[in-house]
N, C-alpha and C positions, 0 to 999 in steps of 0.2 A: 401199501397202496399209496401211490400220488396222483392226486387230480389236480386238475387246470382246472379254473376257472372259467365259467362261460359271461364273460363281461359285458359284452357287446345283447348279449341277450339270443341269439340267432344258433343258441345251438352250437356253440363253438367248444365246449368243455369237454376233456380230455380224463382218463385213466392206465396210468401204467400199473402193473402189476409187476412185483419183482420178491421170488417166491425164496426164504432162508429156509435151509432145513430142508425135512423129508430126502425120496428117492427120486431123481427125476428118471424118465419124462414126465411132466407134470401135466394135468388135463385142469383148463381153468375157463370155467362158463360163467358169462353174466349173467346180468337180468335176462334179460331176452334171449339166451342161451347162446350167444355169441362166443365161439371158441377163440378167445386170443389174449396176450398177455398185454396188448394197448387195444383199448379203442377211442375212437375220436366223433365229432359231431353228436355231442352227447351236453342236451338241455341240463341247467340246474336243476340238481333233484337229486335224491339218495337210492346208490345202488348199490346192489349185494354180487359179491362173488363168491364162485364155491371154488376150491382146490381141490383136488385129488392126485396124489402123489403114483408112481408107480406099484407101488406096497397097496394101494387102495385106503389108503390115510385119508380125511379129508377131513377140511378146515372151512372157516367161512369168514367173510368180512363183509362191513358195510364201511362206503366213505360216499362222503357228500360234494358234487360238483359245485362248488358255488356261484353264485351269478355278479357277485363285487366283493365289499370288504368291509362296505359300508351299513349301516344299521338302516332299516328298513327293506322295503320289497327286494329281492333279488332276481325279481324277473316281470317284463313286462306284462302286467293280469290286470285283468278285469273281474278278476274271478272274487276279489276280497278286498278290505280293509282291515289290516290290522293294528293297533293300540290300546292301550300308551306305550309307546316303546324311548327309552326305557319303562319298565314295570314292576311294583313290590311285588309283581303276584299275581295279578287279577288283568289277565287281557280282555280283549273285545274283540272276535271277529266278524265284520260286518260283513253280511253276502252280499254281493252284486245283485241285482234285479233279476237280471237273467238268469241265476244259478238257484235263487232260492224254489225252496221243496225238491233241489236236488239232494241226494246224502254228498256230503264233503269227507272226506276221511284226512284226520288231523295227525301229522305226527311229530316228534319234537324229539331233537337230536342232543344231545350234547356237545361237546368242546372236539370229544374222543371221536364222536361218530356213530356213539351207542344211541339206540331208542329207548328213551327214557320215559314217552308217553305215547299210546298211542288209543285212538277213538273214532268214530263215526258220528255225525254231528248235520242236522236239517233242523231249520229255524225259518219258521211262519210268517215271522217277520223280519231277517232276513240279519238280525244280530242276536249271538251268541254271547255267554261269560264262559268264557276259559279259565279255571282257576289252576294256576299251577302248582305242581304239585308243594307241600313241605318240606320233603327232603330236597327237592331241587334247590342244591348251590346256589348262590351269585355266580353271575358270570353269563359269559354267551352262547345260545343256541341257537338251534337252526327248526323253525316251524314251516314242516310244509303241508300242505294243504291240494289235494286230488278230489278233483270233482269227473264224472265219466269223461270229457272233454279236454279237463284243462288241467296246470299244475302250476302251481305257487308257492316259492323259496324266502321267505324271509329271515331276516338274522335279529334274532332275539337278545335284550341286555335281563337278566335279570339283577336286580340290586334288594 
């Protein structure tokens, strides 16, 4: 899988798919069950594809659109704050006013593209502790954060 970047923010992020192996004709659905082997105007955020080969093989992947390259937000929200970025460990995410006593559903990517964490998280007061995990490596992830509304891609350092 290769994605583009949605930088501008607007939804401009891209997925080619380009299938090794198996028998083709190949059947490839996205998230939204989108039959095709690119699609385009696709927000930052992590999407899954399924394959199925003409055998009736099927595989699956997640890859992550991202919004920059840069550390912090990857998409224009209102929906959170989140730090210390970098972090040993111990985030904060602060809910917007508007969002809090929504449920947020929190997921954390790795380098790969794998989900490496994932939870559902409403706060009273409208900031969380996210402790990451121990086995989580150094290095960079990808935190996103889905509220019924909205959706928020940050890039994570852990050290």
């Amino acid at each position: 899988l290769t994605s583009t970047a949605d930088i501008t923010g607007n939804c401009e992020g891209a997925i080619q798919v380009n299938v090794l192996g198996g028998i083709s004709p190949y059947n490839i659905v996205m998230d939204d069950d989108t039959l095709s082997d690119y699609i385009s105007g696709l927000c930052a955020g992590s999407y899954q594809v399924n394959i199925t080969d003409a055998l009736g093989q099927t595989t699956s992947a997640t890859t992550i659109v991202d919004g920059a390259t840069a550390l912090g937000s990857l998409s224009n929200t209102k929906l959170a704050r989140v730090y210390p970025n970098p972090t040993n460990g111990l985030l904060y995410i602060d809910i917007q006013d508007q969002h809090v006593e929504q449920p947020i559903q929190v997921q954390i990517f790795n380098i790969s593209g794998v989900l490496v964490r994932e939870e559902v998280i409403s706060s009273a007061n409208g900031v969380h502790e996210l402790q990451l995990l121990d086995n989580m490596s150094e290095g960079y992830y990808t935190l996103l954060l889905k509220s019924k509304n909205e959706k928020a891609v940050f890039k994570i350092l852990k050290n």
